[in-house]
PLY file of the C-alpha trace (Angstrom):
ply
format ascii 1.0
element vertex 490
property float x
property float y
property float z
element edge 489
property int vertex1
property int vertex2
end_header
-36.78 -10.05 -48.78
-35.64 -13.36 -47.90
-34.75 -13.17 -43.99
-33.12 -16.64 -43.62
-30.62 -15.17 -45.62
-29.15 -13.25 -43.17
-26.77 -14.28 -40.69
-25.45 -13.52 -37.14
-22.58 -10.58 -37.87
-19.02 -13.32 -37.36
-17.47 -12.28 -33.65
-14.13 -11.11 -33.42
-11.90 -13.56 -31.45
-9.77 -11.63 -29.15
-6.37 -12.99 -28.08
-6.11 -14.30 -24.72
-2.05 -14.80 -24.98
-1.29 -11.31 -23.21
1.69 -11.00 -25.74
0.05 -11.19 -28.46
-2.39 -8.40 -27.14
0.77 -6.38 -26.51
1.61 -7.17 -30.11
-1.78 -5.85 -31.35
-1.31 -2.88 -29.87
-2.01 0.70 -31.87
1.00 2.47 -32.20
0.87 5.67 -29.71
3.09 8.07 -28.60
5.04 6.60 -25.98
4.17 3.16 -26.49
6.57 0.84 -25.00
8.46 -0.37 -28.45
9.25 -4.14 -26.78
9.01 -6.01 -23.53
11.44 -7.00 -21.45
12.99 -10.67 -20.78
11.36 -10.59 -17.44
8.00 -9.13 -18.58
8.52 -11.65 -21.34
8.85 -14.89 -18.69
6.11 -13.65 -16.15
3.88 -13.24 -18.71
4.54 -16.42 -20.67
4.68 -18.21 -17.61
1.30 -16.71 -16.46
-0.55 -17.75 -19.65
0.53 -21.58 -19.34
-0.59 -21.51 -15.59
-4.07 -18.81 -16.04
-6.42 -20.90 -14.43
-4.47 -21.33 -11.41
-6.52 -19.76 -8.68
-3.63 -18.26 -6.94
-0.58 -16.46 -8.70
2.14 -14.60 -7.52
4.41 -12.88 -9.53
7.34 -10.71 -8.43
9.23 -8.44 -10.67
12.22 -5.82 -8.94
10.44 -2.21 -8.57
10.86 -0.57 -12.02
10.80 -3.43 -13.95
7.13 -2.87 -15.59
5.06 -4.93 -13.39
2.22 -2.80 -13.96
2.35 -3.27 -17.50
2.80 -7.20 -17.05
-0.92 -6.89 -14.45
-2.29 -4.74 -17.24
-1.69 -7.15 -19.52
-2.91 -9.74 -17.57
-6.09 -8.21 -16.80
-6.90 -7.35 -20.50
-6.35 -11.13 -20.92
-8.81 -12.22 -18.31
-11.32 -9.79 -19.86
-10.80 -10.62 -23.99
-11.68 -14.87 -21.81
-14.97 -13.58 -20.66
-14.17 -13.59 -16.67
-16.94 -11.17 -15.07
-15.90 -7.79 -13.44
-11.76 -7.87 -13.61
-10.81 -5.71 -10.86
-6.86 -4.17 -10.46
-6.40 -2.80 -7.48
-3.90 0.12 -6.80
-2.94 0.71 -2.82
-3.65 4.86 -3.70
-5.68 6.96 -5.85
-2.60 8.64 -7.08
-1.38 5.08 -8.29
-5.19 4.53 -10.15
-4.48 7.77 -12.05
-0.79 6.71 -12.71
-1.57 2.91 -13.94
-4.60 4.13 -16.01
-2.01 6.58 -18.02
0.16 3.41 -18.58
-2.94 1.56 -20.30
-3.62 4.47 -21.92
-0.47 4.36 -23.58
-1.14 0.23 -24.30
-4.56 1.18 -25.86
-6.37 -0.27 -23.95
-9.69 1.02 -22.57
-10.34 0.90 -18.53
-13.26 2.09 -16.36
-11.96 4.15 -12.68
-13.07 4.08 -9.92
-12.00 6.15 -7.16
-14.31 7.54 -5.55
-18.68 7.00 -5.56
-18.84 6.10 -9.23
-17.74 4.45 -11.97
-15.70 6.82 -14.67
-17.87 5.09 -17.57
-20.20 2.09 -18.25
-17.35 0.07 -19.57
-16.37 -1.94 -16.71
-20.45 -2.70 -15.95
-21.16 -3.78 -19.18
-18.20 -6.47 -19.22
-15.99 -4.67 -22.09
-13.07 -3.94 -19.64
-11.74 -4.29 -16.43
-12.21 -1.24 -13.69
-8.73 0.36 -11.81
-9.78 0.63 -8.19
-7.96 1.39 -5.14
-8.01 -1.72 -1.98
-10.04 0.75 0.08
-12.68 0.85 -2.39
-12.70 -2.86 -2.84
-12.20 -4.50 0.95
-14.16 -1.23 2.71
-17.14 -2.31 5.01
-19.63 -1.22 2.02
-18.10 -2.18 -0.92
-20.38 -1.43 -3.92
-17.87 -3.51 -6.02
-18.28 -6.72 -3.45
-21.60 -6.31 -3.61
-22.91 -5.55 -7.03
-20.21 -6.13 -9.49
-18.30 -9.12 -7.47
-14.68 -9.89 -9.35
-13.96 -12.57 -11.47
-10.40 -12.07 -10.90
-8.55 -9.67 -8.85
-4.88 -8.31 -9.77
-3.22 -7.07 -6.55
-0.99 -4.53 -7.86
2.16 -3.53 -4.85
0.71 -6.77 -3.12
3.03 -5.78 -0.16
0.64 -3.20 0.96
-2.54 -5.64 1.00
-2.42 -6.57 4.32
-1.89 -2.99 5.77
-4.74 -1.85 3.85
-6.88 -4.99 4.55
-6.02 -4.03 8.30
-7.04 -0.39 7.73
-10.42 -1.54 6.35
-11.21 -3.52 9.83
-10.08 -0.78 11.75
-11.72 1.65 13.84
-9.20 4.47 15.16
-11.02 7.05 17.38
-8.71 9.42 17.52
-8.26 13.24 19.39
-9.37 16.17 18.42
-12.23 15.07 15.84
-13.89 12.38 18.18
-12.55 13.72 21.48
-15.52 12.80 23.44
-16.53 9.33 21.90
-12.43 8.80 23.03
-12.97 10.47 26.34
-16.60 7.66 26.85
-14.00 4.68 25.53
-11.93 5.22 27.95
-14.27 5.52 30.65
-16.02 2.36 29.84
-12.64 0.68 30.28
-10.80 2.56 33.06
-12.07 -0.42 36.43
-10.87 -3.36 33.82
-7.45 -0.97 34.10
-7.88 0.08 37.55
-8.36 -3.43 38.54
-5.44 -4.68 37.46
-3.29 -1.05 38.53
-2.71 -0.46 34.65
-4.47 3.05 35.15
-1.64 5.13 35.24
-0.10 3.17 32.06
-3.60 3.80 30.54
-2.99 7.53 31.20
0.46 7.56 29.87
-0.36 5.55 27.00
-2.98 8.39 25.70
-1.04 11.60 26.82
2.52 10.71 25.65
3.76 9.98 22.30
6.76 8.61 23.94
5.02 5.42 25.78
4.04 2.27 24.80
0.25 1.25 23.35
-1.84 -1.00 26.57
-4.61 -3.03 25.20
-7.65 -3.98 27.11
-7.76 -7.75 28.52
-9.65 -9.84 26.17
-12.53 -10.52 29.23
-12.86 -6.44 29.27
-13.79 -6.33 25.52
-16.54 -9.07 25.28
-18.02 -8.07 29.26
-18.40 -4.48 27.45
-18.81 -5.18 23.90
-22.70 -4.24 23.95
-22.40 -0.93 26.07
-19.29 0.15 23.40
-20.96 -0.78 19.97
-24.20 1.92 22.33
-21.19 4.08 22.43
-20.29 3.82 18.83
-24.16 4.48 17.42
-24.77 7.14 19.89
-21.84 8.73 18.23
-23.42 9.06 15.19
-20.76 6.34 13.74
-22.72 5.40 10.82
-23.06 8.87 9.05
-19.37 9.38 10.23
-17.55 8.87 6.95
-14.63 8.06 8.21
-15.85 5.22 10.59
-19.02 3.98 9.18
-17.48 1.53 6.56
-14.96 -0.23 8.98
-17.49 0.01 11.30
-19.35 -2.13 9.28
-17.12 -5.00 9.39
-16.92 -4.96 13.23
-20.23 -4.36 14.41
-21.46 -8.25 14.52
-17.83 -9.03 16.29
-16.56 -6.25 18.30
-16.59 -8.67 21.34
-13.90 -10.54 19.30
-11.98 -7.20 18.70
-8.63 -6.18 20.28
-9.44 -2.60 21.86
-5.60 -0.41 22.13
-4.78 2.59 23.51
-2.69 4.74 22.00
-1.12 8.06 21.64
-4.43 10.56 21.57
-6.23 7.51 20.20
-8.01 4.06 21.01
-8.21 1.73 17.82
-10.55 -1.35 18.18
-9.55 -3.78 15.37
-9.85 -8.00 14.92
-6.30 -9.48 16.23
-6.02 -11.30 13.37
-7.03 -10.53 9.99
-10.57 -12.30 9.29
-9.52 -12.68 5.57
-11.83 -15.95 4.67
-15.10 -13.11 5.81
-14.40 -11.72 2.48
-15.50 -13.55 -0.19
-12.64 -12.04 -2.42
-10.50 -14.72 -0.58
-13.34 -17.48 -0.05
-15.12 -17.84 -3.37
-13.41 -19.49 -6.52
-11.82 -16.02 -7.96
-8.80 -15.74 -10.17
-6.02 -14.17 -7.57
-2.98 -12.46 -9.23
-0.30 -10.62 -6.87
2.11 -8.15 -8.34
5.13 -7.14 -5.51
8.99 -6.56 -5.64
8.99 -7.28 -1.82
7.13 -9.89 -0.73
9.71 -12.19 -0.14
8.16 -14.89 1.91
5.58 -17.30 1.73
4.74 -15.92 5.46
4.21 -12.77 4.32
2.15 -13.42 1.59
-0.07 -15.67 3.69
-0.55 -13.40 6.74
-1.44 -10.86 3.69
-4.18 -13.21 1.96
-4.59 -16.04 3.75
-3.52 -18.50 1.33
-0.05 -19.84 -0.21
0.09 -19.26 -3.91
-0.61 -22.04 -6.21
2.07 -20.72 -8.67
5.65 -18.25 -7.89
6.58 -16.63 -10.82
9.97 -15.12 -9.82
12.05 -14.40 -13.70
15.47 -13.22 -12.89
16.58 -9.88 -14.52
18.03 -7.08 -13.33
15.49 -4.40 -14.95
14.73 -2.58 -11.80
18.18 -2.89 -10.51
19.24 1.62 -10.64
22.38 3.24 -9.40
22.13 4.51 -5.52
24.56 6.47 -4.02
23.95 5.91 -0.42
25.18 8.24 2.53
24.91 7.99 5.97
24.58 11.45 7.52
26.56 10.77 10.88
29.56 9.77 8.56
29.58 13.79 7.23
31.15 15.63 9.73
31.92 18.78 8.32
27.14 18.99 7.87
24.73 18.69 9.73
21.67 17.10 7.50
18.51 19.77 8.62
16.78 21.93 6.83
19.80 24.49 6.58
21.27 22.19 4.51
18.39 21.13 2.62
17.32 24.75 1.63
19.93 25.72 -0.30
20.10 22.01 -2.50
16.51 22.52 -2.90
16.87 25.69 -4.95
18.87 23.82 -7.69
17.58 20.42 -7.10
14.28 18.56 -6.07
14.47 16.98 -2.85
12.28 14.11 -1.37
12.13 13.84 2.11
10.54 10.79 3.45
9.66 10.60 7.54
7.66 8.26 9.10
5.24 11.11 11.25
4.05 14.17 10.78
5.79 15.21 14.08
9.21 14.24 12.55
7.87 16.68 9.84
7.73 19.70 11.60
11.80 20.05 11.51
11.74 20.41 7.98
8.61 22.93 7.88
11.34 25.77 7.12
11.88 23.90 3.43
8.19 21.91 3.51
5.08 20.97 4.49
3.42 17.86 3.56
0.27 17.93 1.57
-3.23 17.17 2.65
-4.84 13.87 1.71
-6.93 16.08 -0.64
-4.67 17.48 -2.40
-1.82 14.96 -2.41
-1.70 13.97 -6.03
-2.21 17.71 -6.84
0.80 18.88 -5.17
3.00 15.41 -6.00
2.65 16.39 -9.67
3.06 19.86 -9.21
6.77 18.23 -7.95
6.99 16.10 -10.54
6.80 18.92 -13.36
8.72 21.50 -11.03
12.91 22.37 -11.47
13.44 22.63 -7.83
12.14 22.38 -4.63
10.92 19.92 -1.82
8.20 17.41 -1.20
7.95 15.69 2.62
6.43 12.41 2.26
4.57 11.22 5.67
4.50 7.68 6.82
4.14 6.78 2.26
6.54 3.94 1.52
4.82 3.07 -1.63
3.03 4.22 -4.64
5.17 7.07 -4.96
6.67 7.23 -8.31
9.59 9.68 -9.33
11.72 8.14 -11.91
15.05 9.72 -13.66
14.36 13.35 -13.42
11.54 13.74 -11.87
13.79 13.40 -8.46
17.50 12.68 -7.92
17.79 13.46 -4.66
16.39 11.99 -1.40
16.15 12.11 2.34
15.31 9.40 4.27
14.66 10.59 7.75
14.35 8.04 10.44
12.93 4.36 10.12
9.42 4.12 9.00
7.32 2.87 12.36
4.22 1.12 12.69
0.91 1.72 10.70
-1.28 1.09 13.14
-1.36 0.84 17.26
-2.30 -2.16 17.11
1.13 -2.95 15.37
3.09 -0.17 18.03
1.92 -2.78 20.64
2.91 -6.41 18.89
6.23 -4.78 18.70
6.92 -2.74 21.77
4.78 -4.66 24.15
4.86 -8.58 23.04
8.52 -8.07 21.36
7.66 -9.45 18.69
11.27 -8.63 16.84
11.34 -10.87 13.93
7.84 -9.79 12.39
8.85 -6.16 13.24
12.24 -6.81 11.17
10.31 -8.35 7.88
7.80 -5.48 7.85
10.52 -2.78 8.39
12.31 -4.20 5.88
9.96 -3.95 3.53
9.22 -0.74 4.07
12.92 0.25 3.68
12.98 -1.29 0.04
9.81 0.80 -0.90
11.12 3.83 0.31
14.74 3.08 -2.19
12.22 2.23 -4.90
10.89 6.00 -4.98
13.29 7.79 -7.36
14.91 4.41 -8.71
12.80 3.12 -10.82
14.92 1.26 -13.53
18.24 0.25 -14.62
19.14 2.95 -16.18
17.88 5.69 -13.52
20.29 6.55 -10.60
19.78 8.79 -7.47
21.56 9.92 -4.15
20.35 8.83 -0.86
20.90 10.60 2.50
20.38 8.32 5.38
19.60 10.64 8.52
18.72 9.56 11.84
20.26 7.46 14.30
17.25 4.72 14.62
17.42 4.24 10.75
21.24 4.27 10.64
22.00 1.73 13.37
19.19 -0.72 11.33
20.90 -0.20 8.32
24.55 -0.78 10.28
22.85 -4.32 11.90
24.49 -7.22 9.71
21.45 -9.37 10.43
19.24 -6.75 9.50
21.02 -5.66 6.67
20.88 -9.43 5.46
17.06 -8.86 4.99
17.35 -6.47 2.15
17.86 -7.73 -1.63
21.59 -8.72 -2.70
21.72 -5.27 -4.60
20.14 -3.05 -2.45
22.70 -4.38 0.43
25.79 -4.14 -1.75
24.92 -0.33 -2.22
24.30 0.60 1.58
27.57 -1.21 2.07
29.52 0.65 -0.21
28.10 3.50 0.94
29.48 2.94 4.35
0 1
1 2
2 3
3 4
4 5
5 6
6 7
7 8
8 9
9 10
10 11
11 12
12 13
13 14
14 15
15 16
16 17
17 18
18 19
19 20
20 21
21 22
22 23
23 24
24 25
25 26
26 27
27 28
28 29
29 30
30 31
31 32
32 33
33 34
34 35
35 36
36 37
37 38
38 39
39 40
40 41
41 42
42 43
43 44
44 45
45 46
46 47
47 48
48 49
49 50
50 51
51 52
52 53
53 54
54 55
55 56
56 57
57 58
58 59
59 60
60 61
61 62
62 63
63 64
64 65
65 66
66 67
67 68
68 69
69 70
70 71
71 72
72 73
73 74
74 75
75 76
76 77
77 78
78 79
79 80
80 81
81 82
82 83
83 84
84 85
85 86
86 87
87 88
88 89
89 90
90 91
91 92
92 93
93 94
94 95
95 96
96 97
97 98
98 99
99 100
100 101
101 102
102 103
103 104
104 105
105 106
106 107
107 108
108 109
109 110
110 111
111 112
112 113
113 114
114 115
115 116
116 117
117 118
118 119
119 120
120 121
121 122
122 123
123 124
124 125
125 126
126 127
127 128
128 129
129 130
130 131
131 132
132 133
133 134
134 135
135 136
136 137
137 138
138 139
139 140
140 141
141 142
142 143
143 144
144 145
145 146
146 147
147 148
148 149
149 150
150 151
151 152
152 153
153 154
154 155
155 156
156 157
157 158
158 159
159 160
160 161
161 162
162 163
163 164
164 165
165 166
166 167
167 168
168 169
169 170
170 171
171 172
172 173
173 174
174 175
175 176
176 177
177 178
178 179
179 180
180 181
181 182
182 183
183 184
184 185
185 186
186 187
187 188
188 189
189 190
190 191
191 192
192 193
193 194
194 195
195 196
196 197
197 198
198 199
199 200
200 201
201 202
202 203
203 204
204 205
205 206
206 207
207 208
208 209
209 210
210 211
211 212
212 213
213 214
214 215
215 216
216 217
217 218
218 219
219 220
220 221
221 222
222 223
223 224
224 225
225 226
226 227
227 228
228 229
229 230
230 231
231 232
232 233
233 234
234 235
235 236
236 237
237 238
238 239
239 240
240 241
241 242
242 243
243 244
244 245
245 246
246 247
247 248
248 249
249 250
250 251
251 252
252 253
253 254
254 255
255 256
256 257
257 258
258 259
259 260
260 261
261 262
262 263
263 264
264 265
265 266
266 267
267 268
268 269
269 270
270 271
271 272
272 273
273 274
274 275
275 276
276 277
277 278
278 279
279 280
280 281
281 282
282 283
283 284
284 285
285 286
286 287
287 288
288 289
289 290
290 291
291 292
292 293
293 294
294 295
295 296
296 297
297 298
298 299
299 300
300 301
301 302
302 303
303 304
304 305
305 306
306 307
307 308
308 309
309 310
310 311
311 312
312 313
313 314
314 315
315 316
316 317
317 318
318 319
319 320
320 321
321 322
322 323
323 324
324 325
325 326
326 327
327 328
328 329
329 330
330 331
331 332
332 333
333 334
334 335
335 336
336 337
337 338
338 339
339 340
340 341
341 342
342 343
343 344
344 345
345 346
346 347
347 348
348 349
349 350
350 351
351 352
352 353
353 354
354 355
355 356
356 357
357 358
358 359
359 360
360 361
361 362
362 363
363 364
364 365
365 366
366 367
367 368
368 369
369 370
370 371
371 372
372 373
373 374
374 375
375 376
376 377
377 378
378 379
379 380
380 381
381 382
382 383
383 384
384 385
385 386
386 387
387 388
388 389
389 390
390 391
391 392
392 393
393 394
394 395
395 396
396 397
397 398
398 399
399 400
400 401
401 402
402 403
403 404
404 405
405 406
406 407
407 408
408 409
409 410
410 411
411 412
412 413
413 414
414 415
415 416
416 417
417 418
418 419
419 420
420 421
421 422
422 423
423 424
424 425
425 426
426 427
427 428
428 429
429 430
430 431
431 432
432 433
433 434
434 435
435 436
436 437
437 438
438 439
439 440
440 441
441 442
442 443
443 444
444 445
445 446
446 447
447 448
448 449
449 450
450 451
451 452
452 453
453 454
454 455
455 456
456 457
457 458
458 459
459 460
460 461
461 462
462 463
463 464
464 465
465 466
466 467
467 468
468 469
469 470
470 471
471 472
472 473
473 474
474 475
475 476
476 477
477 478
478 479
479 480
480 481
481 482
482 483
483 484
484 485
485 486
486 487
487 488
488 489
């Protein structure tokens, strides 16, 4: 046999024009027959800009940016970039984007929890769906072993919240009582010395008073004695703690240390973003949001200004709300009295910003563990009827057509963090407070709208919400659509 015969088998050239892989695709059940004009532009525009290390594109919610980032990632792959990473702000959101490649045909690795779903991802034949805690936490296998080419930040608004969450180190009441109860000690002459004790006091015991941070000279004279504290604990076995943990350790002399409601959360003032290499090292950055509407915002998020803004104007997105205020109904009172009986026809989302603001609708509710959360949201999402109490979730939550007509919106969604509690209540700081609730508020009216042909009724209860969504200048913060729909509803 004559070997020099034989030759290499010819490789298949893969399409890098993320059209033309939507083009390719095998036709499946439920397979999106077209794209839309604003898919269409991002995506176009994305292609003629793709080695641009920093891209943001925003799309309105429900106008398929998930498809456009899946897409995009496929693209990066089929050019040979190592380790493509999407990142989802929930595991419930993993699960939901996977189905939507799924439907694309095209093959993903998850991972959502200690391991990879299969070797795809690791041996460089497709990018991996991840959540931001499993990418940015303290002991990130993905940093360290399988470091990311490129990174699609998928609901980019909640990066810096999450970011924040993985430097963060909230010892809270009852589960760490004692390591809470030594904190506190440790700082109570630094308080006593400048007659904050009783505020110190209040601070932890009422969920009524404002968070008090130790001085800056407190934290770095202690720092030593409280990272003793924290490994005493048992901190690094703590699964809760050890990752964040992990970023602090080196630096908790640098760390703000706040005390909160039942809680103490020690945490860097500002983000350290250019200590990950995600944000240092020459990766391929795309960000996905429909409400990240400053530059500000998307630096304080990332650390960096985009290269490119990919911004296509359509109104795919753009549902029907009818929006009423509850304290212009005066014939009901909006409570779970009322609720009860809707529910039994209907499904009924009601969103609050605490699990304390839950308990007055335990009669029709109660909100789900984190365990079980995607459980029992799908459980709602195939029911006829009933209820689901969403807790402090502005995003990731999706309930389109009718999967959910109907929502609550009870109070104004507060701070994520103490940390946050104190920029705003102690240092005033009203116009970042403003942005972020804004946000928030266009999340939470993304829920059960997701596109232009879905609709939904809104109930605005409680008077903190209500006066922000009465406040002109507040108001003013919210997209043109969005606005002209609370105002018509008043």
């Amino acid at each position: 046999m004559d070997f020099s015969q034989l030759k290499r088998p010819a490789r298949k050239t893969k399409p890098l024009d993320p059209i033309a892989i939507f083009e390719r695709r095998p036709s499946l059940p439920n397979t999106p027959n077209d794209l839309w004009r604003g898919q269409t532009e991002a995506l176009n525009e994305w292609h003629k800009n793709r080695k641009k290390s920093d891209v943001f594109i925003a799309l309105n919610t429900g106008a398929g940016k998930t498809l456009v980032g899946l897409l995009i990632a496929q693209s990066l792959v089929n050019e040979g970039i190592e380790n493509v990473t999407y990142v989802c702000g929930t595991k419930d959101l993993v699960l939901q984007t996977q189905r939507e490649a799924t439907k694309l045909g095209i093959e993903c690795t998850l991972r959502t929890g200690g391991d990879f779903s299969n070797s795809l991802f690791e041996t460089g034949k497709a990018f991996c769906i991840t959540t931001y805690t499993s990418l940015f936490n303290g002991l990130s296998v993905l940093q360290r072993k399988h470091f990311p080419g490129a990174v699609i930040f998928d609901d980019a608004h909640v990066a810096e919240r999450m970011i924040r969450e993985a430097f963060t180190l909230k010892i809270a009441a009852p589960g760490q009582a004692e390591l809470l109860k030594d904190i506190k000690s440790l700082f109570e002459p630094h308080f006593k010395e400048y007659g904050k004790l009783p505020s110190l006091e209040s601070a932890i015991d009422s969920p009524f008073e404002s968070p008090i941070m130790a001085s800056p000279n407190a934290v770095k004279e202690k720092a030593e004695r409280l990272y003793s504290l924290l490994v005493d604990s048992g901190i690094n076995n703590n699964t809760n703690l050890k990752y964040s943990f992990n970023h602090l350790k080196e630096n908790l002399g640098h760390c703000a240390v706040v005390f909160g409601y039942g809680a103490v959360e020690i945490a860097p003032p500002f983000l350290p973003l250019f200590s990950l290499p995600v944000f240092l090292r020459d990766v391929r950055r795309i960000y996905l949001s429909a409400s990240l509407n400053y530059k500000s915002d998307i630096a304080r998020a990332f650390g960096r200004i985009p290269d490119l803004s990919i911004e296509p104007k359509n109104d795919a997105g753009n549902g029907e709300r009818l929006i009423l205020f509850s304290d212009e109904i005066p014939q009901k009172k909006i409570d779970y009295r009322f609720v009860k009986p809707l529910s039994e026809k209907h499904k009924v989302l009601i969103a609050v910003p605490s699990y304390r603001q839950a308990e007055a609708w335990k009669e029709v509710g109660i909100p789900p563990s984190s365990d079980d959360f995607s459980e029992k949201l799908q459980d709602f999402r195939e029911a006829s009827s009933g209820t689901f109490i969403l807790v402090s979730r502005v995003d990731g939550i999706d309930l389109p057509h009718d999967t959910c007509r109907v929502m609550i919106l009870d109070e104004l969604p507060t701070g994520a963090s103490i940390l946050e509690k104190f920029q705003w209540d102690t240092l005033d700081m009203k116009n970042f407070r403003a942005t972020k609730v804004s946000n928030q508020i266009i999340q939470l009216f993304g829920r059960i709208n997701r596109g232009r042909n879905d609709y939904g009724a809104f109930i605005i209860n409680g008077r903190s919400l209500t006066n922000w969504l009465k406040n002109d200048r507040k108001l003013a913060l919210l997209p043109e659509l969005l606005r002209k729909q609370v105002q018509l509803g008043l």
